[in-house]
C-alpha positions as CSV (number, residue, x, y, z in Angstrom):
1,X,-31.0,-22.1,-12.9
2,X,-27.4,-21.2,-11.6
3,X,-26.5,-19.5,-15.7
4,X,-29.5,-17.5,-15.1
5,X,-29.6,-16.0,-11.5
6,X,-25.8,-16.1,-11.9
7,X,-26.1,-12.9,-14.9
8,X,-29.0,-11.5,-13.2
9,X,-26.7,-11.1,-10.0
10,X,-23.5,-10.1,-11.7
11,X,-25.4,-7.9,-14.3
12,X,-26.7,-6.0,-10.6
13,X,-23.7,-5.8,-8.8
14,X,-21.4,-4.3,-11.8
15,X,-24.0,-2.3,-12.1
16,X,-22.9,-0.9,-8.3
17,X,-19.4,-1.5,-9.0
18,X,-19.2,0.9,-12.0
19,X,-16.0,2.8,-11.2
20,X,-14.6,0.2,-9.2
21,X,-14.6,-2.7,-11.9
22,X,-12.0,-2.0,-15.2
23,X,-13.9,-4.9,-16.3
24,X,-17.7,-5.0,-15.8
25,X,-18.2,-7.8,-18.3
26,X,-15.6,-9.8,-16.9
27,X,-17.3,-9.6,-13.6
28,X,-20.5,-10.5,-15.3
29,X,-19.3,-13.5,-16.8
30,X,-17.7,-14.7,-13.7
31,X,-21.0,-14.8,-12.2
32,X,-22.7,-16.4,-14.8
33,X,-20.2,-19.2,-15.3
34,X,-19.2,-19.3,-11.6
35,X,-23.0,-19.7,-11.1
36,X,-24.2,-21.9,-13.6
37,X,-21.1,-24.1,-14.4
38,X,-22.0,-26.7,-12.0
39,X,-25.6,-27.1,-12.9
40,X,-24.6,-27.0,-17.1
41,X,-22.2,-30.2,-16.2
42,X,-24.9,-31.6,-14.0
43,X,-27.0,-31.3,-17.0
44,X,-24.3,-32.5,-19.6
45,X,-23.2,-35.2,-17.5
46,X,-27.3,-36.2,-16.3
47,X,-28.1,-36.3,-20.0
48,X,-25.2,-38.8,-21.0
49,X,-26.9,-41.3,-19.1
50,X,-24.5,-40.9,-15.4
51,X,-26.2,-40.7,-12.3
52,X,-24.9,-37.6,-10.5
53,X,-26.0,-36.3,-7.3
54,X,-28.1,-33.1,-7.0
55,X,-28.3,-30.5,-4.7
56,X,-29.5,-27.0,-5.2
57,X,-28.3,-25.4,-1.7
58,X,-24.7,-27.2,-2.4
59,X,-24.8,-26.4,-6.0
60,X,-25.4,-22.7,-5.1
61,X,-22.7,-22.7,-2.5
62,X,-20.0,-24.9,-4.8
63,X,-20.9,-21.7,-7.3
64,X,-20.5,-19.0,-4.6
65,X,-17.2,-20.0,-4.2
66,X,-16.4,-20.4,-7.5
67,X,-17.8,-17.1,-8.5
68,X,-15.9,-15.7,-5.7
69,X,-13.0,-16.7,-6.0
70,X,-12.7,-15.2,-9.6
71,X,-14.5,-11.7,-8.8
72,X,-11.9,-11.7,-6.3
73,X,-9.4,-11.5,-8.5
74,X,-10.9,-8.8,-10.5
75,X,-11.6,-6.5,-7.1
76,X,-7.5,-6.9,-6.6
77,X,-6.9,-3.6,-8.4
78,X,-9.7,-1.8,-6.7
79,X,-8.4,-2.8,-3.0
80,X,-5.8,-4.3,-1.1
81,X,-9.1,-6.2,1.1
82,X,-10.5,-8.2,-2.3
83,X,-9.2,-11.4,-0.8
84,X,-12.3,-11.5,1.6
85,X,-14.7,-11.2,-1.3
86,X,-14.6,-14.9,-1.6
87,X,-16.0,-15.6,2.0
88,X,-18.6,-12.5,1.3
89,X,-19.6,-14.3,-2.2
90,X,-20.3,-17.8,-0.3
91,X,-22.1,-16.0,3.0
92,X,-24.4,-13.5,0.2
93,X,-25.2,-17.0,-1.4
94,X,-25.6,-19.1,1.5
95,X,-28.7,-17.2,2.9
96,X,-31.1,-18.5,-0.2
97,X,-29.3,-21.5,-0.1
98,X,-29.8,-22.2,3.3
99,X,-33.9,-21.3,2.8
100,X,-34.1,-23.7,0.2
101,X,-32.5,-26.4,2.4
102,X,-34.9,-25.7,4.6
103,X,-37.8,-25.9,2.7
104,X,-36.3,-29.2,1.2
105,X,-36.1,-30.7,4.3
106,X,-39.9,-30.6,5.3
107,X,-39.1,-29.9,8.6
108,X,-40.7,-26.4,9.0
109,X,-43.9,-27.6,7.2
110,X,-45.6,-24.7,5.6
111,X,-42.9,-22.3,6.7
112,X,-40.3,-24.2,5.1
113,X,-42.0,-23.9,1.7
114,X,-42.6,-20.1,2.5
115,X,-38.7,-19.7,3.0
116,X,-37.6,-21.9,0.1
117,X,-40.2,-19.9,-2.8
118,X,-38.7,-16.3,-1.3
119,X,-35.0,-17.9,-2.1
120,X,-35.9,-18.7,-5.2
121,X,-38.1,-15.6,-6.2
122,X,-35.8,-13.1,-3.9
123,X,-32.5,-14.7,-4.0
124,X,-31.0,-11.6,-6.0
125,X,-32.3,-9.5,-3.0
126,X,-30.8,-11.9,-0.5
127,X,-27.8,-12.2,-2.1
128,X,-27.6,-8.3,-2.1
129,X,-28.2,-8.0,1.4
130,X,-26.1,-10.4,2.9
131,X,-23.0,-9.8,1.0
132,X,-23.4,-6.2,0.6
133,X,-21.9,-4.7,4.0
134,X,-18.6,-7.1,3.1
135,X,-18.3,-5.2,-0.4
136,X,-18.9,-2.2,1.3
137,X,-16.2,-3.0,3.4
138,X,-13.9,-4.0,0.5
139,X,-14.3,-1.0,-1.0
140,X,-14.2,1.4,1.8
141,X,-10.5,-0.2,2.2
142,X,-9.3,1.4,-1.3
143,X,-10.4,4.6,-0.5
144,X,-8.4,4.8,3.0
């Protein structure tokens, strides 16, 4: 799941960041193995025989900051504000996150489910849109 919609997303955004990014690839793979590391361990680790807790939302969060932390460090040379990408990675991933939590709790029967199947079928898009204005932001600090 997270190797997946971890290159989809990173694919996308160095896709907008072409002429910000020295390093497009390295962006990619960030959010491929920022995304996906801690779901290919759970898998490794699963398939050995240990019983390891499993959580989407968390997983997805744990990756977020992973993932951010790393693109973070390949924004430094675009602008002196690249720091904050790391909080702007985990909020753009929270929001699916959060709708899959929701639909895994049961609690917003029939609404929940609605919620968690757009994360998983639009969480590109949500990811886009929530961490988008703090790129924006980023970026709009180079240029000044």
């Amino acid at each position: 799941v997270g190797v997946g919609v971890g290159a989809g997303v990173g694919v996308a955004q160095a896709s907008a960041l072409r002429g910000w990014l020295t390093t497009p690839r390295q962006w990619v793979f960030a959010s491929t193995a920022g995304m996906g590391g801690l779901f290919v361990v759970h898998d490794v680790v699963s398939a050995l025989g240990v019983g390891v807790p499993y959580s989407l939302p968390a997983y997805v969060v744990a990756g977020a900051a992973l993932t951010g932390v790393w693109q973070a460090a390949l924004l430094r040379e675009a602008s002196p504000k690249a720091r904050w990408w790391t909080l702007g990675s985990i909020v753009g991933w929270s929001v699916p996150a959060a709708a899959i939590a929701i639909g895994d709790t049961g609690l917003a029967a029939g609404f929940g489910d609605i919620l968690a199947t757009g994360a998983i079928l639009l969480g590109g898009t949500m990811v886009g849109a929530a961490s988008g204005g703090i790129l924006r932001w980023i970026l709009v600090a180079a240029r000044a």
